[in-house]
DRENVORO-882667 format. One line per 3 residues: their letters; for each residue z, x, y of C-alpha. Coordinates in pm, 1 decimal, decimal comma. Each point is the difference from the previous one (the first is absolute). Example, Ala and Ser with C-alpha at 12.3 -4.5 7.8 and 13.67 -1.06 7.14 Angstrom:
BEGIN
as> 780,0 1230,0 -450,0; -66,0 137,0 344,0
# end
This chain:
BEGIN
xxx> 0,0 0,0 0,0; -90,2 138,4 336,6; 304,4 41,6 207,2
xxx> 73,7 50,2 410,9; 243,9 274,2 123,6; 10,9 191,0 416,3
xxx> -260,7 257,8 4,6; 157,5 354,7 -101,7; 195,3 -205,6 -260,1
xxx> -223,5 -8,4 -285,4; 71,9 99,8 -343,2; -253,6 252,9 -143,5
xxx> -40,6 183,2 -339,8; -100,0 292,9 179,5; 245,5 259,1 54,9
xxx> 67,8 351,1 65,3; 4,5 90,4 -365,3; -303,3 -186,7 -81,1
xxx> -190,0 202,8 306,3; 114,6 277,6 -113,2; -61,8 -47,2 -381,4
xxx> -309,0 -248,8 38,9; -239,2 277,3 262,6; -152,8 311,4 -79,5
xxx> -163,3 219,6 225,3; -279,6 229,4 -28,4; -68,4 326,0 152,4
xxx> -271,3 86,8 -84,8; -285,3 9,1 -268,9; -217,2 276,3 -93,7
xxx> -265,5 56,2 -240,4; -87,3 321,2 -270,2; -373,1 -10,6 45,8
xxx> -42,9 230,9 -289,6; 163,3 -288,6 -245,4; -9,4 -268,6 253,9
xxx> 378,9 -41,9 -100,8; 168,1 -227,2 292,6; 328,1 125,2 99,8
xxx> 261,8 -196,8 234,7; 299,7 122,2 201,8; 303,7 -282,2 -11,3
xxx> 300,9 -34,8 172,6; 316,1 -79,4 -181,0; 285,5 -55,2 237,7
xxx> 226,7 -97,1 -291,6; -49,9 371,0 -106,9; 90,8 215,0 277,4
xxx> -289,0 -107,0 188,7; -210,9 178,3 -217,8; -400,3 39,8 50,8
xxx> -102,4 -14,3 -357,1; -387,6 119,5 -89,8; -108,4 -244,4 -282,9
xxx> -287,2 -6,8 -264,5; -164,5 -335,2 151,3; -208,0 -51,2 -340,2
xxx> 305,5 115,7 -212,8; 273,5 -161,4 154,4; 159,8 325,5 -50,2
xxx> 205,8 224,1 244,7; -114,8 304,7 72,4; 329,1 151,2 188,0
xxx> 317,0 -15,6 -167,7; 353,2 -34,9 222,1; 76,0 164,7 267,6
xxx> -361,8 89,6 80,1; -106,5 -175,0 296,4; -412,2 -5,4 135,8
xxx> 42,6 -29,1 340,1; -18,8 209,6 333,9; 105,3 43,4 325,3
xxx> -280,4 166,3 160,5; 9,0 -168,7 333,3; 278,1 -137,1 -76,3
xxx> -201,7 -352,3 -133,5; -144,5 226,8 -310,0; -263,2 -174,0 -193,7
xxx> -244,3 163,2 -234,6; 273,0 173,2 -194,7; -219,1 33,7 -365,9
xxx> -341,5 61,2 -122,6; -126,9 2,5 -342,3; -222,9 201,3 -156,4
xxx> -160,2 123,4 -349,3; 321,0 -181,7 -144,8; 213,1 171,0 217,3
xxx> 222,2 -188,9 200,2; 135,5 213,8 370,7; 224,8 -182,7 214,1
xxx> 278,8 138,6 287,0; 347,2 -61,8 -126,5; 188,1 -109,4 275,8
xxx> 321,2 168,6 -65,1; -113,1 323,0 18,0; -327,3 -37,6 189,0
xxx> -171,0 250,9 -295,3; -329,6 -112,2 -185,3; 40,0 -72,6 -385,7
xxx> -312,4 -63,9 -242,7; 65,8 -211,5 -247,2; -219,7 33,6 -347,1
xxx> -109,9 -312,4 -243,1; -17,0 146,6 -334,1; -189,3 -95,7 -283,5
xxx> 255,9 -295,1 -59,3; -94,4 -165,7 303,6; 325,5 93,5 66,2
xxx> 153,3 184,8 345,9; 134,5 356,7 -19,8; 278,2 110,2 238,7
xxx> -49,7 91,7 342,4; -17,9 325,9 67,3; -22,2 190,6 336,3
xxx> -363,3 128,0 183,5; 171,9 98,0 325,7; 259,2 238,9 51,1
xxx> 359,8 -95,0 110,0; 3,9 -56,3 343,6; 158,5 -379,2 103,8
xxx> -119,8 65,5 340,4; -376,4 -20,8 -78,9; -108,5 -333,3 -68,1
xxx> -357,0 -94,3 -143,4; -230,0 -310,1 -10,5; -353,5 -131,3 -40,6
xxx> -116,1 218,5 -268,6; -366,4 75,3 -60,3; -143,9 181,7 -309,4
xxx> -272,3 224,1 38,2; -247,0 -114,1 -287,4; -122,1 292,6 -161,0
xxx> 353,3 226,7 24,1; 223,2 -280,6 -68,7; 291,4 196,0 -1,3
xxx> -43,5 25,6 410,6; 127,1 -292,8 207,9; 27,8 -43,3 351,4
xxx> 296,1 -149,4 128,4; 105,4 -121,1 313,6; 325,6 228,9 102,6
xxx> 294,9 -74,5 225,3; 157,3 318,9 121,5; 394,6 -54,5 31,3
xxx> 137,7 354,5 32,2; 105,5 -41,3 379,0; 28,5 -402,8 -49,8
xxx> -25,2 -97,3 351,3; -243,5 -287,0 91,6; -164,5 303,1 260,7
xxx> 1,6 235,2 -295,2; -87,0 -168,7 -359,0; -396,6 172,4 -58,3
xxx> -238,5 -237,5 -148,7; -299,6 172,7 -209,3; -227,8 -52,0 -313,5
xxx> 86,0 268,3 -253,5; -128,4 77,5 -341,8; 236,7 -41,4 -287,7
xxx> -135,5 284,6 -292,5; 183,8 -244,7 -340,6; -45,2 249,5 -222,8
xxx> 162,6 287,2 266,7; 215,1 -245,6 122,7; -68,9 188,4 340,6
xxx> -70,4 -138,1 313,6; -272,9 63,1 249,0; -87,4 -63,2 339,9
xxx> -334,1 -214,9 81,6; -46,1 -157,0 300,9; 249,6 21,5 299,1
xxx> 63,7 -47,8 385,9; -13,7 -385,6 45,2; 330,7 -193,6 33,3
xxx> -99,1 -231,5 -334,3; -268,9 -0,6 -263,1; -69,5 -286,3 -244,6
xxx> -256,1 -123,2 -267,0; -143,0 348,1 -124,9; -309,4 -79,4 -191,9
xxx> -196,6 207,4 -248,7; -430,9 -58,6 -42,9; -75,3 -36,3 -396,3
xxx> -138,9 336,9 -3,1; 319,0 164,5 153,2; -186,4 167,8 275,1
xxx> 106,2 -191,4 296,4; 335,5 -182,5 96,9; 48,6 -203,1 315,6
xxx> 359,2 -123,2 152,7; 156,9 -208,3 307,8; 200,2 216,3 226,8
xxx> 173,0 -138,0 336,7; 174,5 142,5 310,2; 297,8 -100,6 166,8
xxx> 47,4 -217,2 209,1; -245,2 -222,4 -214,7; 111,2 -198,3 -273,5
xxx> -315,5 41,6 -289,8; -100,7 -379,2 84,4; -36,7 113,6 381,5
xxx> -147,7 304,2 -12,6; -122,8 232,8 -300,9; -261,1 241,1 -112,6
xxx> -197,3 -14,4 -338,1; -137,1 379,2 -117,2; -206,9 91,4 -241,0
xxx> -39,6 381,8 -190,3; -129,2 197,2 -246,1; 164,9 111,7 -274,7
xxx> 78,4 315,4 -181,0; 149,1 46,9 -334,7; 212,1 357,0 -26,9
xxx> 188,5 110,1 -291,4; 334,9 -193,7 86,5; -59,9 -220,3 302,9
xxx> -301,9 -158,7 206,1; -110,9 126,5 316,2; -189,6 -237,7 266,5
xxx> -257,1 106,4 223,8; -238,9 -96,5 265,8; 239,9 -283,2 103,8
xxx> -195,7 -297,3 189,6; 152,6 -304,9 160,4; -221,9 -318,6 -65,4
xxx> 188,6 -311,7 151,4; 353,3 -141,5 193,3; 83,0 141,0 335,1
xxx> 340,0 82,8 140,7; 193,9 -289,8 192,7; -306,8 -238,7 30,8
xxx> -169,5 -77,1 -419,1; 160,8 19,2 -286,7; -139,4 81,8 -358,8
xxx> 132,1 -62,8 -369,0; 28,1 64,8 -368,3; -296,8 225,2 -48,7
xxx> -174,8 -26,7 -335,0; -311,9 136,5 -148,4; -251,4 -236,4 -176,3
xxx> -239,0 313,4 -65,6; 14,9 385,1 -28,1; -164,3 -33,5 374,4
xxx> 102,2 -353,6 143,8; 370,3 -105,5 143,6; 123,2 -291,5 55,9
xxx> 255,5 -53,9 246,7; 156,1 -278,4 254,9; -38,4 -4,7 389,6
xxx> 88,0 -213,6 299,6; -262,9 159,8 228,7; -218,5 -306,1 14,5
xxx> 204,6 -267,5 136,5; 355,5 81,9 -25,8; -34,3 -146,9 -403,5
xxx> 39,1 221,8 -290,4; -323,8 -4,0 -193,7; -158,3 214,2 -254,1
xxx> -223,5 316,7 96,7; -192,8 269,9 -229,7; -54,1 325,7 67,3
xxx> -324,1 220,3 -94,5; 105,0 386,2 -120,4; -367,3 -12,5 10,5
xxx> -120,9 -148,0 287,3; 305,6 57,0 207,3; 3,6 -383,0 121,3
xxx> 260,7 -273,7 24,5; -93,6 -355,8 -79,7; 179,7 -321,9 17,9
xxx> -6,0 -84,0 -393,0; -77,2 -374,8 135,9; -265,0 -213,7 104,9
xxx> 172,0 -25,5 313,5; 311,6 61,5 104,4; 304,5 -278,4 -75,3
xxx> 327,4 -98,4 197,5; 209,0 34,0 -245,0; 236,5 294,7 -143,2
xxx> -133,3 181,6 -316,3; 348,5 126,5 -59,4; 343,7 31,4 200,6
xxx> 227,8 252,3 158,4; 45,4 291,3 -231,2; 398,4 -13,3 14,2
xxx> -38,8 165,6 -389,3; -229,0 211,3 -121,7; -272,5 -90,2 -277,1
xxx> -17,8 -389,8 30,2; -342,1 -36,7 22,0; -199,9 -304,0 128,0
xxx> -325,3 34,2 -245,5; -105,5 167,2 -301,8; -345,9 95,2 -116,0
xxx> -171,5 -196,8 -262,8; -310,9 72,2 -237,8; -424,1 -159,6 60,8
xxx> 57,3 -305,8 -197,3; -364,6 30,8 -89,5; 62,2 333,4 -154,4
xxx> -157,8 191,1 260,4; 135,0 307,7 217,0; 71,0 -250,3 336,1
xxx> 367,9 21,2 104,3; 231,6 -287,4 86,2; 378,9 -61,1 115,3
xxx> 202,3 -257,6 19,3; 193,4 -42,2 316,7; 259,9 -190,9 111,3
xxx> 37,0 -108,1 367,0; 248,4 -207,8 220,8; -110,0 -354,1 87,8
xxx> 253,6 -246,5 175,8; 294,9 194,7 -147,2; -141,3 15,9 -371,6
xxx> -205,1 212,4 -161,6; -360,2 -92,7 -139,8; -231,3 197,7 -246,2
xxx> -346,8 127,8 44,0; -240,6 204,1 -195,4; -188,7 243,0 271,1
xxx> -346,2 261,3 -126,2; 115,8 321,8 87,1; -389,5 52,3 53,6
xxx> -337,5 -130,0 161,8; -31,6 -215,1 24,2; 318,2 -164,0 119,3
xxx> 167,1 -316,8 -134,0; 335,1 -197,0 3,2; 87,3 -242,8 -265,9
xxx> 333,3 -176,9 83,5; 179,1 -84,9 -324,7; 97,1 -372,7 -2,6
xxx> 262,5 -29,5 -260,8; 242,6 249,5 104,4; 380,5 -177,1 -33,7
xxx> 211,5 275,6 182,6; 176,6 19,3 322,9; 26,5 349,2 -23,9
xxx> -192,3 256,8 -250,9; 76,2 377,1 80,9; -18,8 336,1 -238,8
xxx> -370,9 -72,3 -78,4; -103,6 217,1 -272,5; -319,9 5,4 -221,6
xxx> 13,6 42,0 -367,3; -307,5 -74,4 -258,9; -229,6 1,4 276,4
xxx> -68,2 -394,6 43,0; 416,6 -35,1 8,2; 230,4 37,6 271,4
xxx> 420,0 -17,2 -51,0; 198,3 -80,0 320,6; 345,4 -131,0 69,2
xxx> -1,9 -312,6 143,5; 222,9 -271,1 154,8; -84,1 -369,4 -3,2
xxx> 137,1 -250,8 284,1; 52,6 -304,1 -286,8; 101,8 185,3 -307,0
xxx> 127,6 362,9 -124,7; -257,2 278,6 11,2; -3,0 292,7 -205,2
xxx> -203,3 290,7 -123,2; -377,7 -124,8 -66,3; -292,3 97,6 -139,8
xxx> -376,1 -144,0 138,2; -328,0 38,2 -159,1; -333,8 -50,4 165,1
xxx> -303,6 -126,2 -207,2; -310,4 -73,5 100,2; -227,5 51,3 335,9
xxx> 253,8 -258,0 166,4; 284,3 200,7 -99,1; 142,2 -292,1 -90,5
xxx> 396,6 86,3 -90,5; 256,6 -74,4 -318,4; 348,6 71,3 90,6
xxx> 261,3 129,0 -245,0; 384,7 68,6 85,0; 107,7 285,3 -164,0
xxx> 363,7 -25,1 131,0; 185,4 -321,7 208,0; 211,6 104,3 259,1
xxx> 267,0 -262,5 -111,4; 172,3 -34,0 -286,1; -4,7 -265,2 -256,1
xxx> 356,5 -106,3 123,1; -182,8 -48,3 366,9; -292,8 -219,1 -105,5
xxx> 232,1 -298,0 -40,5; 60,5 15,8 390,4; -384,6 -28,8 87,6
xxx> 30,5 -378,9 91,7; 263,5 103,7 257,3; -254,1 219,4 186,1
xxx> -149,1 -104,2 332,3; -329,9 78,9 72,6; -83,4 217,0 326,5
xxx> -168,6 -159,3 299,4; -188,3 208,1 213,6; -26,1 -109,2 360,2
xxx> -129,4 164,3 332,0; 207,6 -132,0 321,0; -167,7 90,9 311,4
xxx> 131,6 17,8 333,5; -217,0 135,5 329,2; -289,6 -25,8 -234,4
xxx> 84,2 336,9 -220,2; 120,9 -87,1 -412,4; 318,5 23,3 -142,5
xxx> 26,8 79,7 -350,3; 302,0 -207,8 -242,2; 41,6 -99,2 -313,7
xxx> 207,3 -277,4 -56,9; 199,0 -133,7 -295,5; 125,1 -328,0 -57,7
xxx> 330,2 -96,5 -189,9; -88,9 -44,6 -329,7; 242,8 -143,3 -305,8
xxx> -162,6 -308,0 -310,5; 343,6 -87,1 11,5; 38,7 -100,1 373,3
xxx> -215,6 -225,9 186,1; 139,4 68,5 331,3; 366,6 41,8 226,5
xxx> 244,0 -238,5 -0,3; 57,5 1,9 394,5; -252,0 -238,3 139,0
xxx> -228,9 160,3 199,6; 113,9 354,4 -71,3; -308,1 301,0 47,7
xxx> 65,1 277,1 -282,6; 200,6 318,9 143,6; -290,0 286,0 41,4
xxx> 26,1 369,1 -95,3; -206,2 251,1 186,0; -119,0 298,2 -159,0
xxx> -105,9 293,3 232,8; -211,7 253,6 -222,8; 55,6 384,1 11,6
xxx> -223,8 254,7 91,8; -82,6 -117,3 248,9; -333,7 76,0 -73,7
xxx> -22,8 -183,0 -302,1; 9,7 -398,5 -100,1; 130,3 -264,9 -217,3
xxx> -197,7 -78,6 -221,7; -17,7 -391,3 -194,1; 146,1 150,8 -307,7
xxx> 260,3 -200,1 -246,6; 297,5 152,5 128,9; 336,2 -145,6 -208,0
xxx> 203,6 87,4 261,1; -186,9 -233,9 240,9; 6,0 -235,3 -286,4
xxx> 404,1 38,7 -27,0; 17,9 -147,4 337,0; -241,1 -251,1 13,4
xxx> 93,0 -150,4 -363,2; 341,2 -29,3 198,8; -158,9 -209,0 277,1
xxx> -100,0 266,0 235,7; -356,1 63,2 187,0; -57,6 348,3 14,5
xxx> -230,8 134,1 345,8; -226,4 334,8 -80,1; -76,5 130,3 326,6
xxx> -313,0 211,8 20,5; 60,8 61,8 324,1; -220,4 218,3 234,2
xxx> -97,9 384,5 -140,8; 14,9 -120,0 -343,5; -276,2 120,7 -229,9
xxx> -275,8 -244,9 -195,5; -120,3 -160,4 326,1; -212,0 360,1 164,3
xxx> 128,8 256,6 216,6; -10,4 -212,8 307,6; 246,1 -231,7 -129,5
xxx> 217,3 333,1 -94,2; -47,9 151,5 353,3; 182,6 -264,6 136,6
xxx> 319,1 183,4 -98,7; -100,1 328,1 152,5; 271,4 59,6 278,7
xxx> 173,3 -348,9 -14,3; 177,0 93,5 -336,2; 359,0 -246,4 37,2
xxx> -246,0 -262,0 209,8; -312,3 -137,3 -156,1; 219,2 -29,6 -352,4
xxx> 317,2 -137,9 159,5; -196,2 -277,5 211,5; -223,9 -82,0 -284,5
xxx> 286,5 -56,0 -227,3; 177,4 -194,2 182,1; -323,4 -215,3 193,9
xxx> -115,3 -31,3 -408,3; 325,9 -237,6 -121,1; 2,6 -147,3 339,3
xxx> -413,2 -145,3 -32,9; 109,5 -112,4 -355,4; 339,5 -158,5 112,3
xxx> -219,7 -240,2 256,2; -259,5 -238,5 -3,5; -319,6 -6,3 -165,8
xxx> 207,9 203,8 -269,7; 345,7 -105,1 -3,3; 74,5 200,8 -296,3
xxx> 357,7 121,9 13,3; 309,4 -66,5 195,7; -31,2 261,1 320,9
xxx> 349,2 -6,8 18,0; 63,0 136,6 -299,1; -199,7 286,2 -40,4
xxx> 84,0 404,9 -157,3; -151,2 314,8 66,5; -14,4 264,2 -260,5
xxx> -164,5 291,3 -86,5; -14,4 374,1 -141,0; -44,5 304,0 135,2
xxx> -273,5 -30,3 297,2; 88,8 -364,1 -60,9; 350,8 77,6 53,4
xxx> -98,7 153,4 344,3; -172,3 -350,6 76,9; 298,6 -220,5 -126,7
xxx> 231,2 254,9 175,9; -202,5 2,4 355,0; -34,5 -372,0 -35,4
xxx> 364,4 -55,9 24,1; 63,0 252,4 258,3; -277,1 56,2 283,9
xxx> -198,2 -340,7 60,4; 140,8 -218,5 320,3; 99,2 -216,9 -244,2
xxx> 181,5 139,9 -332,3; 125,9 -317,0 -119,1; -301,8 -168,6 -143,2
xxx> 97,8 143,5 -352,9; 305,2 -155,0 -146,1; 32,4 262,9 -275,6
xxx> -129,8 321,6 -117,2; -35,4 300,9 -257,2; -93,9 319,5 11,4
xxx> -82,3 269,0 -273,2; -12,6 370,5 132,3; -110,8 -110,2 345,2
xxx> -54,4 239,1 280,6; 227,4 -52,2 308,3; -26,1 345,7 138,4
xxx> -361,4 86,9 110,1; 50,3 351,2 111,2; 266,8 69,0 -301,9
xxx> -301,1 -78,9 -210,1; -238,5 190,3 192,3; 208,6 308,8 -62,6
xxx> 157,9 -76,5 -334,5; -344,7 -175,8 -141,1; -216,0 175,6 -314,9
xxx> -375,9 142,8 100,9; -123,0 -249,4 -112,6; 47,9 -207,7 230,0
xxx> 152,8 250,9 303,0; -307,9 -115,2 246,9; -21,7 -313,7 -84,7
xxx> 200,1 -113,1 305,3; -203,3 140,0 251,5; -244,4 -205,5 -84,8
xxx> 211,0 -314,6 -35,1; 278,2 33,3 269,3; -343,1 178,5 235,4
xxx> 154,3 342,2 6,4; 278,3 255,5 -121,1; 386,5 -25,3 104,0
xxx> -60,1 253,6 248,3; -275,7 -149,6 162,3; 159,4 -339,5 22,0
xxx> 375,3 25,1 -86,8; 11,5 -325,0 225,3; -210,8 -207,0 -287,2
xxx> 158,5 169,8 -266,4; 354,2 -131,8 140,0; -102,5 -327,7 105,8
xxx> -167,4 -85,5 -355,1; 283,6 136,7 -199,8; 233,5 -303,7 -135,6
xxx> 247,0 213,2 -25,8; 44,5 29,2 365,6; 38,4 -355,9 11,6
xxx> 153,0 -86,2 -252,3; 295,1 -132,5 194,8; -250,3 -265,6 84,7
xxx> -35,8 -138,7 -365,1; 173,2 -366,4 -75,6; -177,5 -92,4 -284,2
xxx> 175,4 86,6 -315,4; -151,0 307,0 -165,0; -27,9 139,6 -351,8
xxx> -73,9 378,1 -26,4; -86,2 157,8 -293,6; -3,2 377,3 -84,2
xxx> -52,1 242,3 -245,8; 179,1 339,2 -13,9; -274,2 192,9 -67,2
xxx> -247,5 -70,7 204,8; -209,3 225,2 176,5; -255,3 -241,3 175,3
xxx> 296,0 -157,7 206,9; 329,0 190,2 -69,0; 319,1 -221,7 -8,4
xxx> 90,8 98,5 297,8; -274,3 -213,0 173,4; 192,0 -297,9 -133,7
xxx> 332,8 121,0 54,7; -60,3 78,8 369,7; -102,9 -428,1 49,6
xxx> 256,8 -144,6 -237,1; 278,5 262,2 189,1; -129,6 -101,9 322,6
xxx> 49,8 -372,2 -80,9; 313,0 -7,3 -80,8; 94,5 212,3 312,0
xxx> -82,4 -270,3 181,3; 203,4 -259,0 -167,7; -273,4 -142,6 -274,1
xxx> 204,1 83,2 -311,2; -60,4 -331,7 -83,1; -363,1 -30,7 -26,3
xxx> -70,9 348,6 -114,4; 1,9 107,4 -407,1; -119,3 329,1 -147,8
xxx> -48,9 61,9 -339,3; -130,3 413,1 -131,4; -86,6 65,0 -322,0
xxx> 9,1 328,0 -166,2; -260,4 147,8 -162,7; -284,4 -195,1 193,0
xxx> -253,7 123,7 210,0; -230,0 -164,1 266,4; -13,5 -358,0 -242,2
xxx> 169,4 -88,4 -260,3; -130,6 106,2 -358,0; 352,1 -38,0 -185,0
xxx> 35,6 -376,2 -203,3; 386,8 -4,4 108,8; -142,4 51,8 385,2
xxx> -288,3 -218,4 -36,1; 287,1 -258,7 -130,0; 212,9 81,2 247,2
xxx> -180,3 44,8 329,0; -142,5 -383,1 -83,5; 332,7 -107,2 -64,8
xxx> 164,9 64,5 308,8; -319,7 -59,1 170,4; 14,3 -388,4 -157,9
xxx> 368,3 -38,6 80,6; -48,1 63,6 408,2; -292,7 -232,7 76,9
xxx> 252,5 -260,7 -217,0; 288,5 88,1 226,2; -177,0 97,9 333,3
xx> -316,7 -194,5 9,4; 37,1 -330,6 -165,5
# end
């Protein structure tokens, strides 16, 4: 019997356990093109927050406890294992050192053993082979011996396996990414960048020859082909022949899009009829998730395809693109994801992705092409939810995507409705649902319409639930990014708050305005900490959370990793020297004694993104000035910038549930 209860007040059969037991997430996948043997990388927070490498096929691990395939090169890692000739290499990530991995005649796994000396401040990702001397790989290599954001030396090195040596390759940029051998082994290419450009702003694409010596490669006659510095970007080079590359650019009209390169003609071509408005690919926060993969003539003959994904209205669609003359686009109708990233080839008509689904759980899946059409069949390899979590899929609410415009220029949201088959409503005549706002990180980044059971927690529970993709998120072209550039703590503050307030009136009249929380992580923490702090008006939000927010701009400018040390002077419009006066005026923390909404903050000990004491500074400075009250902080050991531990995960949503119950409804 459907039944009536306040909004908030549901009863759901999703819970913190059931997140926690019923969602797995993937890494990464990656293919051995010798054996086209598909291998995944799978995060168990129930075990230490363990990256595990499994045998897709085999169902088999290929790691054994306490080994862990993940890196912190640039602090996001990504790209942390390659296979090979039925070698498995990954990074372990408490050690930072390289270990191979052999499958022996068994089809079983040997033990990992070491292929890089002991040295825990050296840390190594995106590994290529080199095809004839497969005991060379290039590596990406983070420098930590003087580990100072100023100091930490980025360079692609050779790692000799059978010397276990290492050897320098390419150096002098601030970051390299994506090295890419030709079949033949005589050329590699790469993506470099420059401070103060983040690689979606401004980066370089080079291309060289390649020389073999008795225990490392050499590269000469070094040739940049594509990307500029601060004004185009370029992306995950590949090669589809011995003398063709194929890369991504946003030269021609601020939209990623697919390019090829000629070793042999020495000319750049858009690898499309004509160029598109949409995003082939997003903000490389990680290294190695790849927006295409290359695919075989389905005729039999020697032509070259990809498939790409792209960004349209916040999802991604498929299309099949000739990497030759002449051009053509074939947009791939049945393709049921929100999201599909890692896009690898393997059998030459088959791609394998991970993949996210707005209605249902995604997975690991496999797609085969047949025919001129390309027409696809869709297998999942590996659900992202457990069989325990399928019985909550009538409790999930469906995303609805929705552009709000004001002074003519888009807003992007998603909005979720309260969803529960055992409640037809609230038992308060007239009552609008209570709304939770999420505020992404990045901030160059989005939300994407992905099944999210935490969203689903709260709205099975008789919440709406906001996504902001407010201005300088990616997926919507790097005009709609630029609109962050200087007003970093304005654009996202005013958008999330003008977003609940358009859906709280008329033609919408969604939610209760009244009632409405702010919440988000990290850059999204910076947004839901602002929000409460800076505007004219900080009382519009009745509750919020943070998790590892930043309060203290010019702390974070001095205490930040590489990675991201510019990144402010492009969002804030300058350094702290050259405009300590912005710096101050858009840190929360200096206002914090401004803050009446009750706030949640959320920390972990050990990270290095946004050390503790960024939250410690706003929750001290609260209570200073008499909010005790409506101030909690919670820090959980072990954890670094998010939470990959199940009794965090558990724990963080727990308290996180219990203050919108006390403070918001």
């Amino acid at each position: 019997m459907s039944q009536i209860a306040p909004y908030g007040k549901w009863e759901s059969p999703i819970t913190p356990d059931t997140i926690v037991q019923g969602s797995i997430s993937f890494d990464d996948v990656f293919v051995d093109s010798t054996k086209n043997t598909l291998y995944h990388i799978e995060r168990r927070p129930e075990d230490n927050g363990r990256y595990v490498i499994v045998d897709t096929f085999a169902t088999q691990d290929v790691i054994p406890s306490p080994y862990s395939a993940r890196t912190g090169v640039h602090e996001y890692g990504g790209a942390a294992a390659i296979a090979y000739g039925d070698i498995v290499y990954f990074s372990n990530y408490a050690d930072n050192r390289v270990y191979s991995v052999k499958t022996t005649p068994q089809k079983s796994f040997g033990l990992p053993e070491p292929v890089t000396p002991e040295n825990s401040k050296y840390r190594y990702a995106n590994f290529a082979v080199h095809p004839i001397r497969h005991d060379l790989l290039v590596s990406v290599l983070e420098d930590h011996t003087v580990d100072t954001p100023q100091t930490v030396i980025s360079t692609l090195c050779v790692i000799n396996t059978t010397r276990k040596a290492v050897f320098p390759l390419v150096v002098d940029a601030d970051f390299y990414a994506s090295p890419s051998f030709n079949a033949s082994g005589t050329k590699m290419a790469w993506q470099e960048w420059y401070h103060p450009d983040m690689p979606w702003e401004g980066s370089l694409i080079y291309v060289s020859d390649v020389l073999v010596q008795a225990d490392t490669i050499v590269v000469l006659n070094k040739k940049h082909v594509a990307g500029e510095m601060i004004t185009k970007s370029v992306s995950y080079p590949t090669w589809s022949s011995d003398t063709t590359l194929v890369f991504t650019s946003d030269e021609l009209g601020g939209f990623q899009n697919p390019f090829v390169y000629s070793t042999s003609t020495g000319l750049t071509q858009l690898a499309l009829p004509a160029p598109i408005a949409e995003d082939f690919g997003g903000p490389a926060w990680t290294l190695g998730n790849y927006p295409y993969a290359l695919l075989d003539d389905p005729k039999g003959g020697n032509k070259k395809y990809a498939a790409f994904t792209a960004f349209r209205d916040g999802r991604n669609v498929l299309y099949i693109a000739s990497l030759s003359e002449p051009r053509q686009l074939v947009e791939v109708m049945d393709f049921p994801f929100s999201v599909a990233e890692h896009i690898r080839g393997i059998r030459g008509t088959s791609i394998v992705f991970t993949a996210s689904k707005s209605d249902a759980p995604g997975g690991i899946f496999l797609c085969t092409f047949s025919g001129a059409s390309f027409a696809p069949m869709y297998h999942r390899l590996k659900s992202s939810s457990s069989a325990s979590a399928s019985v909550n899929e009538e409790y999930i609410s469906p995303p609805k995507p929705m552009t709000l415009y004001r002074d003519g220029k888009p807003l992007y949201v998603v909005y979720y409705a309260p969803k529960n088959p055992k409640y037809v409503g609230s038992s308060i005549p007239g009552e609008k649902p209570p709304c939770i706002v999420g505020s992404h990180g990045g901030p160059t980044s989005m939300e994407a319409q992905v099944l999210s059971w935490t969203k689903m927690y709260y709205t099975s529970r008789g919440y709406a639930w906001l996504d902001v993709n407010y201005g300088g998120s990616s997926g919507y072209g790097r005009e709609y990014i630029s609109r962050l550039a200087g007003n970093w703590g304005v654009v996202d503050v005013q958008d999330c708050q003008d977003a609940p307030k358009m859906l709280a009136a008329a033609p919408h009249a969604l939610i209760d305005g009244a009632r409405v929380a702010l919440r988000g992580g990290s850059a999204g923490g910076f947004t839901t900490l602002a929000a409460l702090s800076i505007p004219q008006d900080t009382s519009y939000f009745k509750a919020a959370a943070s998790s590892y927010g930043i309060s203290d701009l010019v702390s974070l400018a001095q205490f930040t990793h590489k990675f991201e040390l510019k990144y402010m002077d492009k969002l804030l419009g300058g350094s702290p020297q050259e405009i300590p006066e912005v710096y101050a005026a858009r840190s929360p923390v200096n206002h914090a004694g401004r803050i009446t909404s009750p706030l949640l903050v959320l920390q972990g000990d050990q990270d290095k993104v946004v050390p503790p004491e960024q939250s410690e500074k706003i929750v001290n400075t609260i209570i200073e000035h008499g909010g005790a009250d409506r101030v909690e902080y919670h820090i959980f050991q072990g954890e670094g910038h998010g939470w990959r531990l199940a009794t965090t995960i558990k724990a963080a949503l727990q308290f996180e549930h219990n203050w919108y119950d006390k403070k918001l409804l």
